[in-house]
N, C-alpha and C positions, 0 to 999 in steps of 0.2 A: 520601528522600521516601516516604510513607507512603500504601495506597492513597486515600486520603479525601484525601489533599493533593495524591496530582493528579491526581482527578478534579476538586476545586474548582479547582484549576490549570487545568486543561484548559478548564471551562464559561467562567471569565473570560477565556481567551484567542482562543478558536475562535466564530463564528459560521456560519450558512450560509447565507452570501452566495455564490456560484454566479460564478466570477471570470469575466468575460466571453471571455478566451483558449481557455475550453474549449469553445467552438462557432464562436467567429469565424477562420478560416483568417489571414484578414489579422492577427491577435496574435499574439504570440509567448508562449511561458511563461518566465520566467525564474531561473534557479538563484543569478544571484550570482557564476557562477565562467564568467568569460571562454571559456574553452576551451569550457564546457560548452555554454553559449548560442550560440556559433558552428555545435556539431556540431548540435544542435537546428535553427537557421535553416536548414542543409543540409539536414536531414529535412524538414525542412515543405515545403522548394520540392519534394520529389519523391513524399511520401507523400500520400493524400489526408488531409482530416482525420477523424480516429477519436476520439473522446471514450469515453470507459472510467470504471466507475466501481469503488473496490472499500471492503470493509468493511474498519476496524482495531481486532477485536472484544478487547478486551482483559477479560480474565474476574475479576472481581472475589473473588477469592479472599484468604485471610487473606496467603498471599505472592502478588502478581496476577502472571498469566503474560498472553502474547497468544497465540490460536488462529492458525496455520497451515494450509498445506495442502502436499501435493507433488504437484504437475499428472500426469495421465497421462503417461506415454511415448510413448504414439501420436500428441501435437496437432498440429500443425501450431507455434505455435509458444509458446516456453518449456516445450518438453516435458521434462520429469525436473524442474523448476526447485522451489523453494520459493516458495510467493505467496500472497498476501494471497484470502481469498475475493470473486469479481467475474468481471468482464467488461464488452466494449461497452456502453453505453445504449441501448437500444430504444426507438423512436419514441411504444412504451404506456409507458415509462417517465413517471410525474408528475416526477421529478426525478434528479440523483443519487444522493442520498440513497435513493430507490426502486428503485434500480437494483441498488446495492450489497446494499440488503437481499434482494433480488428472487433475487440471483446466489449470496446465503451461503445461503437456503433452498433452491436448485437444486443446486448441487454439494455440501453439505455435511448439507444439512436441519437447518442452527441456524433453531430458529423464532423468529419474529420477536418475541412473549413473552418472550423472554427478554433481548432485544436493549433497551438504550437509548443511542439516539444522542448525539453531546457536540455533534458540527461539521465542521467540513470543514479539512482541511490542506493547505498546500499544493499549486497542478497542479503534478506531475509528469509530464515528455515521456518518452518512451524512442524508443530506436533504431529500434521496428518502429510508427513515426508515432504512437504512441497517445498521447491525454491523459488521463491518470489523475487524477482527483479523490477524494482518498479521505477514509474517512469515519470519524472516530474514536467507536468507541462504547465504552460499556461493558457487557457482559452479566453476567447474576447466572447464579450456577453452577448445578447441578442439570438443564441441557438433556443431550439425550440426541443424538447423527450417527447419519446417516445419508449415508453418501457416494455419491456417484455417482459409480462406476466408470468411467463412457464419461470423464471428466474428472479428476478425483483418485481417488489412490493412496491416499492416506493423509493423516491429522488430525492433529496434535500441540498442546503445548503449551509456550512459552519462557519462564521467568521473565523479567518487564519489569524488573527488577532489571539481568540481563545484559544486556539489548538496550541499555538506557541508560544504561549504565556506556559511556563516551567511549574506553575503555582497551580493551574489546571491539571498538573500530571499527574496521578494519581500512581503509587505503583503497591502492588496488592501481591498475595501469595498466595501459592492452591499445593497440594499436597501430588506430586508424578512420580510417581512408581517409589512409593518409600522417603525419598527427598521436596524438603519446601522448592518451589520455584517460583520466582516473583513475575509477574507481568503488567503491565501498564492499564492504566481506564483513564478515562476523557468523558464522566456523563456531561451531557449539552441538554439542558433541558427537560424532556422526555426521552431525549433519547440516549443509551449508555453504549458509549465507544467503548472497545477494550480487543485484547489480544493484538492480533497481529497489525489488525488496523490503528489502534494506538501504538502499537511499536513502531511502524513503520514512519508515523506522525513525529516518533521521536526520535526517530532517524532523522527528517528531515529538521527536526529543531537544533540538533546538535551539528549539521552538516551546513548548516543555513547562518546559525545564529549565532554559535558559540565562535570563540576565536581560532 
């Protein structure tokens, strides 16, 4: 698939419609995969609710890669991890969608010029309560980072080629409170994608690519 096939892919698929599970505690988000919406139901009764939103800046180049980041060492938490550029929603947020963009011009300084939004994919929950609503754009090349250091390390770039090759998906299991639960990895190189940022990557594989 070619970039212009799916980006047109992308606009007929995705809308941003705002899934009611990412504000309301009484919803649940759901995966699909038994095990997983179990371990979810468990987090919601004990986490408050946290609505998160993050950007999936994919750079419109003649081969399109997606922008990363690798978090500080110091955070509290996913420190060292690879992720999407974001964070919480803020109450000045207008939307997800403003949030996302809000958090890639804070930790990364991609300006917003250069960003054009597609839609929103799937809520994604993770283990530390958060609901992740992330937001698929595409940006045109030529922007210049500027990182912040209290937060990221470092910027990179993935060929979307690899991320969405299915043969790249690695999916793994770790042992949460007594039950196996599988999760996703993506290593590129030196660097090992995995958790929520490979999940959401295969989000968008299945949302993109499959029929």
């Amino acid at each position: 698939m070619d970039t212009s096939e799916f980006f047109e892919r992308a606009e007929q698929r995705l809308r941003f419609d705002v899934p009611p599970a990412l504000t309301d505690p009484t919803l649940l988000p759901t995966s699909g995969d038994a095990d997983t919406d179990e371990m979810w139901a468990m987090i919601a009764a004990e986490f408050p609710l946290r609505p998160a939103a993050v950007l999936v800046p994919v750079v419109a180049r003649a081969e399109p890669t997606v922008l990363l980041t690798l978090r500080a060492p110091h955070l509290n938490s996913h420190a060292g991890q690879i992720a999407f550029p974001g964070g919480k929603i803020d109450a000045s947020d207008a939307s997800p969608l403003d949030a996302a963009l809000r958090e890639a011009e804070e930790e990364i300084g991609l300006d917003r010029a250069f960003i054009e939004p597609v839609g929103y994919l799937d809520l994604y929950a993770t283990s530390f309560g958060f609901r992740i609503l992330p937001t698929l754009a595409r940006v045109a090349p030529g922007f210049e980072l500027a990182l912040n250091s209290s937060e990221v390390d470092d910027a990179f770039e993935v060929p979307l080629s690899f991320l969405m090759n299915p043969a790249n998906h690695q999916l793994h299991s770790k042992e949460f409170r007594g039950a196996m639960r599988s999760y996703y990895a993506m290593p590129f190189a030196e660097r090992y994608i995995w958790g929520a940022t490979a999940g959401i990557l295969r989000v968008l594989y299945e949302r993109i690519y499959l029929p």
